[in-house]
Biotite code that builds the C-alpha atoms (Angstrom):
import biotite.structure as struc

atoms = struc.array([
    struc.Atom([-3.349, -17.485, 8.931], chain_id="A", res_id=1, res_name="UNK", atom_name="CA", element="C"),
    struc.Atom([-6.127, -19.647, 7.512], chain_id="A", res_id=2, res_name="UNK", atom_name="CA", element="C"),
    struc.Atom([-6.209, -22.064, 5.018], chain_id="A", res_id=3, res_name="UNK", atom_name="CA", element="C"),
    struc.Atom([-7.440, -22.399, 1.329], chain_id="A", res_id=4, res_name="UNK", atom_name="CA", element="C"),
    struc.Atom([-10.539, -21.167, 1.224], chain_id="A", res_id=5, res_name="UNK", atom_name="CA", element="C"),
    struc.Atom([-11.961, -21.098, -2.611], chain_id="A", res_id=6, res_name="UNK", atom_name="CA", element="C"),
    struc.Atom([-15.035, -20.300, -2.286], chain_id="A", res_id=7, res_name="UNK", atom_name="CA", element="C"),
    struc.Atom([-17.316, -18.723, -4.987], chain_id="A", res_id=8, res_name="UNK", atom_name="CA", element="C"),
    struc.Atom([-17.432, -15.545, -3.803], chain_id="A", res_id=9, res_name="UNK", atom_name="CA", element="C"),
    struc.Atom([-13.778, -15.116, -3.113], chain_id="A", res_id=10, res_name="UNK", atom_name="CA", element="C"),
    struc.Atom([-12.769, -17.060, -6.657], chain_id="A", res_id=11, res_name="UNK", atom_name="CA", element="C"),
    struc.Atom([-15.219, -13.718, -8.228], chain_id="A", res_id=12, res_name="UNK", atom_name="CA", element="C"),
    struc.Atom([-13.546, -11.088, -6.237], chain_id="A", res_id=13, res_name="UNK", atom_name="CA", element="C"),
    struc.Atom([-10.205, -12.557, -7.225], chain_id="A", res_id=14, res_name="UNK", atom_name="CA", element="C"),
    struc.Atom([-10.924, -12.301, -10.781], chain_id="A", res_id=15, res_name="UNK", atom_name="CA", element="C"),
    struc.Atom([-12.013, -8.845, -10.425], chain_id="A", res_id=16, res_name="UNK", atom_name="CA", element="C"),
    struc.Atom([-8.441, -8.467, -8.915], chain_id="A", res_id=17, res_name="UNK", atom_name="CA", element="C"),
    struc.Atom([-6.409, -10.534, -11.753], chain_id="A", res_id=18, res_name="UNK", atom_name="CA", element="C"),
    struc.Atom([-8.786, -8.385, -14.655], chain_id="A", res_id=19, res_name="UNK", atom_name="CA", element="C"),
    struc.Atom([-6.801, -5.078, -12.898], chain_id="A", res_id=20, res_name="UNK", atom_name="CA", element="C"),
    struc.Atom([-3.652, -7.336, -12.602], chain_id="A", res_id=21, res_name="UNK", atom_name="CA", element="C"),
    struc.Atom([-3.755, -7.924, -16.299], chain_id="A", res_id=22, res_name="UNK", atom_name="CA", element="C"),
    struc.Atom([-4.358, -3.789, -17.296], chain_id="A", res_id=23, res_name="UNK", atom_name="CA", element="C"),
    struc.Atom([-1.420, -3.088, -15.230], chain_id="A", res_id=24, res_name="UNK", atom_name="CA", element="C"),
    struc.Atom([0.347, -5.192, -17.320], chain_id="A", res_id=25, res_name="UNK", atom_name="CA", element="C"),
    struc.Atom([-0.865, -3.593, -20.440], chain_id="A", res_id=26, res_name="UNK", atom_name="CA", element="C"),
    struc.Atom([0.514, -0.390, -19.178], chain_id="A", res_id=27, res_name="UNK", atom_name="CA", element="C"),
    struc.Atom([4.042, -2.231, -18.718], chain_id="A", res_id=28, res_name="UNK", atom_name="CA", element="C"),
    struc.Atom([3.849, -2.507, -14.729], chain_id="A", res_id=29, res_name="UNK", atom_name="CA", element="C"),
    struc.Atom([4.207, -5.528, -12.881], chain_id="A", res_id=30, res_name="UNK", atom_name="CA", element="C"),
    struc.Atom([0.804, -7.597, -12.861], chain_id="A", res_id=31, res_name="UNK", atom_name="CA", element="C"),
    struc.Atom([-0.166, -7.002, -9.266], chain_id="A", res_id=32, res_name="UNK", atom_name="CA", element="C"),
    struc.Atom([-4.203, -5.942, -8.720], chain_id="A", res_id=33, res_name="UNK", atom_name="CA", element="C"),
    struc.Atom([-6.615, -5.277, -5.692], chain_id="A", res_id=34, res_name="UNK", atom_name="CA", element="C"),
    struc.Atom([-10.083, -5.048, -5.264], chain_id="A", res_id=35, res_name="UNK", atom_name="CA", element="C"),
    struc.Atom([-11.495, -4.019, -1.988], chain_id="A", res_id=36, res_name="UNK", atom_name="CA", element="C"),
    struc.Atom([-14.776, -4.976, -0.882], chain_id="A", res_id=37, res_name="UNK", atom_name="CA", element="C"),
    struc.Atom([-17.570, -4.495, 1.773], chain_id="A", res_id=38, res_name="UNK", atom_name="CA", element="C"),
    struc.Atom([-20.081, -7.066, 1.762], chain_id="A", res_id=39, res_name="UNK", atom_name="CA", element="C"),
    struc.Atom([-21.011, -7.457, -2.001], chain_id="A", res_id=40, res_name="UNK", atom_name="CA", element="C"),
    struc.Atom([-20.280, -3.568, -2.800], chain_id="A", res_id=41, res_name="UNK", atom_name="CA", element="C"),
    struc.Atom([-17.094, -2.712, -4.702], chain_id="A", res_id=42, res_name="UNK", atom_name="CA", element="C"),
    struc.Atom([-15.023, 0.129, -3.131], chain_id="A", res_id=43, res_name="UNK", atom_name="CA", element="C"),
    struc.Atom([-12.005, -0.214, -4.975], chain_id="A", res_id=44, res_name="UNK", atom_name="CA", element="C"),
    struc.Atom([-9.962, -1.920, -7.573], chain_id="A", res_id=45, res_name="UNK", atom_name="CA", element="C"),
    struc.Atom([-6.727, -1.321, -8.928], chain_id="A", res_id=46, res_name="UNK", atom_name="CA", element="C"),
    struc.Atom([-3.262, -2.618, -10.537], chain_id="A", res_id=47, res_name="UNK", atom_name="CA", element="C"),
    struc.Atom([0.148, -1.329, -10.006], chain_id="A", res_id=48, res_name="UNK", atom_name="CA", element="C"),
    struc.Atom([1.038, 2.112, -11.269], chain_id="A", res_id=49, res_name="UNK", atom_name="CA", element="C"),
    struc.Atom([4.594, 2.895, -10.241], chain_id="A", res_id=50, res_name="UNK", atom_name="CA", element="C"),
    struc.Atom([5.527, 3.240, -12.999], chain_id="A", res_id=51, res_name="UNK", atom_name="CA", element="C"),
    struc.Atom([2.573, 5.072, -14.374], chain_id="A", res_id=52, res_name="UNK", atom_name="CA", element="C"),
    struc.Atom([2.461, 7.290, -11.794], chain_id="A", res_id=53, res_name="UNK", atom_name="CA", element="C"),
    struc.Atom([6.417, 7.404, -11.113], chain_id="A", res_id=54, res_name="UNK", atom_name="CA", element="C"),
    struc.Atom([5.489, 6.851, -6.994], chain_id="A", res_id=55, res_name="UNK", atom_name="CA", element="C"),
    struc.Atom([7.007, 3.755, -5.428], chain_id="A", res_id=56, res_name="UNK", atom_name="CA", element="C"),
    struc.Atom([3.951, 3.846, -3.244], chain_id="A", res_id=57, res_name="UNK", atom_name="CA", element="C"),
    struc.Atom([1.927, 3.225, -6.316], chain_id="A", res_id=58, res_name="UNK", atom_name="CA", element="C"),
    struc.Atom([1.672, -0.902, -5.331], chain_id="A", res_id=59, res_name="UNK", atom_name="CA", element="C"),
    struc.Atom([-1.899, -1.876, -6.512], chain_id="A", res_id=60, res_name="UNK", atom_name="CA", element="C"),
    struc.Atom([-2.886, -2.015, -3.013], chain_id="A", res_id=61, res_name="UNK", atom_name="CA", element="C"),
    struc.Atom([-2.054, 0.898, -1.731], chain_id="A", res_id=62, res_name="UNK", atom_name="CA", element="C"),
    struc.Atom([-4.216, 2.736, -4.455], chain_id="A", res_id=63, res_name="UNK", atom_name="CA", element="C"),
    struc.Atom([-7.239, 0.561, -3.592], chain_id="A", res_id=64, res_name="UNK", atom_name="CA", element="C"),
    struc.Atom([-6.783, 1.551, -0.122], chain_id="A", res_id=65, res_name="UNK", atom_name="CA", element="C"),
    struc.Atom([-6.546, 5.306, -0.824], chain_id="A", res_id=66, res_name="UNK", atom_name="CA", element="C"),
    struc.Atom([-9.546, 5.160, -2.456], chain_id="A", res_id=67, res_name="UNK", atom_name="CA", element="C"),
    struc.Atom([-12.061, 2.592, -0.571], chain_id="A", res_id=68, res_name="UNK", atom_name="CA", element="C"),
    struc.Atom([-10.954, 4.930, 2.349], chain_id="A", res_id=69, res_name="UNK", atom_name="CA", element="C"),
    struc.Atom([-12.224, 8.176, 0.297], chain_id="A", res_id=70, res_name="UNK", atom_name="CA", element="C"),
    struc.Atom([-15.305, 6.331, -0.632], chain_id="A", res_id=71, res_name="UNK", atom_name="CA", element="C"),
    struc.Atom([-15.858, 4.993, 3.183], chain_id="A", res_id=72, res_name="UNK", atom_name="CA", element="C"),
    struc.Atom([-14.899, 8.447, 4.639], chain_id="A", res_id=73, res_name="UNK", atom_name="CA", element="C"),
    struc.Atom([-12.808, 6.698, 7.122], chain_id="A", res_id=74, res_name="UNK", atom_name="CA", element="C"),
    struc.Atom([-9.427, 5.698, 6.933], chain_id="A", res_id=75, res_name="UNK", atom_name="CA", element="C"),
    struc.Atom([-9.807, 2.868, 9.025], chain_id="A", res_id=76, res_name="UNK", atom_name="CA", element="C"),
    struc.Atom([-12.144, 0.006, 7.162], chain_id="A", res_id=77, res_name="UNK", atom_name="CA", element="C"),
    struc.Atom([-12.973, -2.800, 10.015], chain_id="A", res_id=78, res_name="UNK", atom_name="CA", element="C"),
    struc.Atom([-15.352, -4.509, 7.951], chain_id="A", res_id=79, res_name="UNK", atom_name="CA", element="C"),
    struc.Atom([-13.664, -4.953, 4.497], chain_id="A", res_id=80, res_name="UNK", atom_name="CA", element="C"),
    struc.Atom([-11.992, -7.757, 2.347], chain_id="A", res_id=81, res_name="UNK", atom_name="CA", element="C"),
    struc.Atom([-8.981, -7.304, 0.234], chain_id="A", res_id=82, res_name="UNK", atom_name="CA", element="C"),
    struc.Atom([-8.478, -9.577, -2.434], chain_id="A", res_id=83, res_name="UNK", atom_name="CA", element="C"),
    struc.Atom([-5.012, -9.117, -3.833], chain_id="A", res_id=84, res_name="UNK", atom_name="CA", element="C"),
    struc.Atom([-3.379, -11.384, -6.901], chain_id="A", res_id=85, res_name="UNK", atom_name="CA", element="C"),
    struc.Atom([0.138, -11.167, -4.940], chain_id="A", res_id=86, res_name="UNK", atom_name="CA", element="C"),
    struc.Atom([0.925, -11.712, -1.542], chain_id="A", res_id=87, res_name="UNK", atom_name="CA", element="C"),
    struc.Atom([1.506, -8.139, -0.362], chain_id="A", res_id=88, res_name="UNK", atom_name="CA", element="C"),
    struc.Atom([4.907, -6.531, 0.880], chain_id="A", res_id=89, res_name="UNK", atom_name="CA", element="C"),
    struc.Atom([5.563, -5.083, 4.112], chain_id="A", res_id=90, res_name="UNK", atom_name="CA", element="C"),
    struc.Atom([4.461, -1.741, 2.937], chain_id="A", res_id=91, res_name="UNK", atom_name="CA", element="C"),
    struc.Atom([1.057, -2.950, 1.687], chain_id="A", res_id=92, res_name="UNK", atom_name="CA", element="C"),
    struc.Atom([0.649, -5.358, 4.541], chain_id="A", res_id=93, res_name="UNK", atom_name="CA", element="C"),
    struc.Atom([1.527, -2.537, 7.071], chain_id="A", res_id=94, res_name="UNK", atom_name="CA", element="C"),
    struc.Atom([-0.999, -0.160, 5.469], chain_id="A", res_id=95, res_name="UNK", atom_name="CA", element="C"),
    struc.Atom([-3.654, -2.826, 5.342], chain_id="A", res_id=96, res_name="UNK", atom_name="CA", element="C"),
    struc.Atom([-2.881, -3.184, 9.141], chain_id="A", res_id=97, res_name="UNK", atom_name="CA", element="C"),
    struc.Atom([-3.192, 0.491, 9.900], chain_id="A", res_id=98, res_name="UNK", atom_name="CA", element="C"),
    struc.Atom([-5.989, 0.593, 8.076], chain_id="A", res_id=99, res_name="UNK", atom_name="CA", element="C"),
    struc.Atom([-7.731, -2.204, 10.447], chain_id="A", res_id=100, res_name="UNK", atom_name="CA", element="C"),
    struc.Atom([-8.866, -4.449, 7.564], chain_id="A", res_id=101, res_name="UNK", atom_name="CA", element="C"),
    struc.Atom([-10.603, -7.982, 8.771], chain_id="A", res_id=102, res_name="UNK", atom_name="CA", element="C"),
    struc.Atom([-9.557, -9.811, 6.147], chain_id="A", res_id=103, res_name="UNK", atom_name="CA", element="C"),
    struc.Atom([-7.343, -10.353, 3.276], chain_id="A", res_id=104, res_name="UNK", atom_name="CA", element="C"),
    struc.Atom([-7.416, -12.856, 1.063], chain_id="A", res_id=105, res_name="UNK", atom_name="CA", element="C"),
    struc.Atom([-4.134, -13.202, -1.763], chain_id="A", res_id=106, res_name="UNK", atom_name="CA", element="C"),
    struc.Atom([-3.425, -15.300, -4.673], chain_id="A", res_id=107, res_name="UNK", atom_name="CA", element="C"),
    struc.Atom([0.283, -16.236, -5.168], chain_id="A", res_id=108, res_name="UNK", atom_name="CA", element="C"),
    struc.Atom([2.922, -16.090, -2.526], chain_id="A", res_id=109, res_name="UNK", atom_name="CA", element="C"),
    struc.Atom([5.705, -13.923, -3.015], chain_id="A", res_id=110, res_name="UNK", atom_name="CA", element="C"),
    struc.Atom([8.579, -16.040, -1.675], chain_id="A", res_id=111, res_name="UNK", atom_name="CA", element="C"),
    struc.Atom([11.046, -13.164, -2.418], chain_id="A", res_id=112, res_name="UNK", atom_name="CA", element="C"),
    struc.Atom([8.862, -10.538, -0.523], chain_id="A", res_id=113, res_name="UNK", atom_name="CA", element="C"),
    struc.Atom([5.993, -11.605, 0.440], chain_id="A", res_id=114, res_name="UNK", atom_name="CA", element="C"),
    struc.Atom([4.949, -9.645, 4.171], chain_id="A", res_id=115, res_name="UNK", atom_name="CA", element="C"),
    struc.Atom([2.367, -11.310, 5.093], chain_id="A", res_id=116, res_name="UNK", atom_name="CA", element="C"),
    struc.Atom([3.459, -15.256, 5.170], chain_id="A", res_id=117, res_name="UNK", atom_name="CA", element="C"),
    struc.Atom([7.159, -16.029, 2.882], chain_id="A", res_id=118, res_name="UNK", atom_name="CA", element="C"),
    struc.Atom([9.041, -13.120, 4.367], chain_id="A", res_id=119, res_name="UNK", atom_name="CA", element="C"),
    struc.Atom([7.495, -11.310, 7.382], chain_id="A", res_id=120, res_name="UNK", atom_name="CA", element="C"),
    struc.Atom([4.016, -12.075, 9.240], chain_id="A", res_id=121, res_name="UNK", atom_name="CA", element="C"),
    struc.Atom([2.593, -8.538, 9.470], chain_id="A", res_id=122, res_name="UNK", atom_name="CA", element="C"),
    struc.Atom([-0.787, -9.244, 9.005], chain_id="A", res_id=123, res_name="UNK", atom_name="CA", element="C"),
    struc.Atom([-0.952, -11.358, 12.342], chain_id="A", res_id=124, res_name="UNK", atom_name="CA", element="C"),
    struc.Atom([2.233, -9.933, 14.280], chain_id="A", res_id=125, res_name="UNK", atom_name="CA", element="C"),
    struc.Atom([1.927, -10.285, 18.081], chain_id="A", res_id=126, res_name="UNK", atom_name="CA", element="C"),
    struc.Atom([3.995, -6.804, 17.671], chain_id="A", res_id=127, res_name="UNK", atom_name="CA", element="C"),
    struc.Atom([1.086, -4.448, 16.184], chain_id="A", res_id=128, res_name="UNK", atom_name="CA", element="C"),
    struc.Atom([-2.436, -4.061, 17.926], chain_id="A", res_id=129, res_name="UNK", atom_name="CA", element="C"),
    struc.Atom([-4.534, -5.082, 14.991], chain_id="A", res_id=130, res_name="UNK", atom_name="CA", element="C"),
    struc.Atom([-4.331, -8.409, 13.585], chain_id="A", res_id=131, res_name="UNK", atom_name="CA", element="C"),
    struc.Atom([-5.859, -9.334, 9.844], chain_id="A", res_id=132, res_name="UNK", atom_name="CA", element="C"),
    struc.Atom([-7.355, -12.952, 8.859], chain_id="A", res_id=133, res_name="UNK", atom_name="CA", element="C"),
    struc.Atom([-5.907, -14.110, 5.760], chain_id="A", res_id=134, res_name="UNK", atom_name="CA", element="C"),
    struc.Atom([-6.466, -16.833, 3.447], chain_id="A", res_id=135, res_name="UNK", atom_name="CA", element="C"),
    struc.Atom([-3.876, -17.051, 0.896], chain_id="A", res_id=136, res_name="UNK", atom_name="CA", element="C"),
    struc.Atom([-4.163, -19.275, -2.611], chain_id="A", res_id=137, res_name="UNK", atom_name="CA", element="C"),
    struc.Atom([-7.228, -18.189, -3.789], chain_id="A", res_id=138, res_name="UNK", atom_name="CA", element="C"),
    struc.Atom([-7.077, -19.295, -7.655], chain_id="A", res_id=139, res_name="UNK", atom_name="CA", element="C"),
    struc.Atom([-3.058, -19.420, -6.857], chain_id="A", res_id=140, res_name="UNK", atom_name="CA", element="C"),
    struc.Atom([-2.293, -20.782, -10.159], chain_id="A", res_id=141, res_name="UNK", atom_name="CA", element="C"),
    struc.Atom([-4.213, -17.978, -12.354], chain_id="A", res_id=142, res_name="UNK", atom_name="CA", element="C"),
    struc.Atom([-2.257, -15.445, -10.704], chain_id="A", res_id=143, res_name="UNK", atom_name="CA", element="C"),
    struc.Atom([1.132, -16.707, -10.878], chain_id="A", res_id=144, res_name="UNK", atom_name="CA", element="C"),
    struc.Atom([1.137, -17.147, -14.366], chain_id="A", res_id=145, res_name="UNK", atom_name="CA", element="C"),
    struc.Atom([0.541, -13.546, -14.516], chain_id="A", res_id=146, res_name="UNK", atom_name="CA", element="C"),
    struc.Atom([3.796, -12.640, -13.081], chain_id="A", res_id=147, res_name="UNK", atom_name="CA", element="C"),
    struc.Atom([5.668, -15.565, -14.213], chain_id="A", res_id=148, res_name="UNK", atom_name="CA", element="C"),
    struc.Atom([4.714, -14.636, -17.988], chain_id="A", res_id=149, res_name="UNK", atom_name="CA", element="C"),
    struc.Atom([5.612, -11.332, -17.740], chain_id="A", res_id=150, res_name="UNK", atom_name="CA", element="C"),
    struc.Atom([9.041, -11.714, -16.140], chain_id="A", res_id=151, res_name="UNK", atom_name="CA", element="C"),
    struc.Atom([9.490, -14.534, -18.621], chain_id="A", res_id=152, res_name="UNK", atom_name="CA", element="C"),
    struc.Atom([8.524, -11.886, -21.555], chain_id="A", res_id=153, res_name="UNK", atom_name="CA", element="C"),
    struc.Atom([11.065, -9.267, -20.204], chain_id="A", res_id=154, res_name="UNK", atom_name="CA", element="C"),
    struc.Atom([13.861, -11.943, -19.757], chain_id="A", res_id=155, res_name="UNK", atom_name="CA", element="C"),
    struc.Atom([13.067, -12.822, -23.047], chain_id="A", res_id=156, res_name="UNK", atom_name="CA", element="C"),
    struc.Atom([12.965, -8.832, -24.551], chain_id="A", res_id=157, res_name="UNK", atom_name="CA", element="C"),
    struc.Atom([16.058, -7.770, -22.319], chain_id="A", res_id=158, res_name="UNK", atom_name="CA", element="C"),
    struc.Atom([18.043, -11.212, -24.447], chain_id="A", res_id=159, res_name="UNK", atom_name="CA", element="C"),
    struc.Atom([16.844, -9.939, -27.572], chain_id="A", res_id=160, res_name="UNK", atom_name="CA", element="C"),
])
């Protein structure tokens, strides 16, 4: 795992990723988005659906992956970054393995379930035969507001 890292380029594809985080949470999921890029081309961005789509699988990753790998034609993507507002969880970080991505860089860490650093270390497991670089707190603070608010706002609704 690599450090910090904010450069500009990752702080832009980041807010790409937090602008999808943030229409999730307009359509009540949890505000979790994804972008997916190849050099300075956008193949993908998305925010959770799970509950949109009523699929479990529906983590904001996931999607992105589904379709940068239509766009690409390949299902594996060696020379894509993944900018994510959430550390992923094992079932993200074990698709963005399989998928042989070189890097991924995340926002918040998800000390709960986080797969990647907190929980497991998927992404660079001695275990699996591809192994992703990651640089995780990429504007950190912007994107844990985003959850923090909105369980804050459903405490506060589920009280009320």
């Amino acid at each position: 795992m690599t450090a910090v890292v904010n450069t500009d380029l990752d702080a832009h594809w980041m807010r790409q990723a937090i602008s999808a985080a943030r229409d999730a949470e307009v359509r009540g999921e949890i505000p979790v988005g994804t972008c997916i890029v190849s050099g300075d081309i956008l193949l993908a961005v998305a925010g959770n659906r799970t509950r949109t789509d009523i699929d479990p699988t529906a983590h904001a990753e996931m999607i992105a992956l589904r379709e940068a790998a239509g766009k690409l034609g390949n299902y594996r993507m060696p020379d894509v970054v993944v900018y994510s507002t959430v550390e992923p969880c094992a079932m993200c970080a074990g698709g963005l393995v399989q998928a042989r991505v070189r890097r991924l860089v995340y926002g918040a860490p998800d000390e709960r379930a986080g797969a990647v650093a907190s929980r497991f270390r998927i992404c660079d497991s001695d275990f699996l035969n591809h192994r992703i670089s990651v640089t995780a707190g990429v504007l950190e603070e912007d994107c844990r507001k985003l959850v923090q608010q909105f369980f804050r706002a459903r405490r506060e609704a589920d009280k009320g």
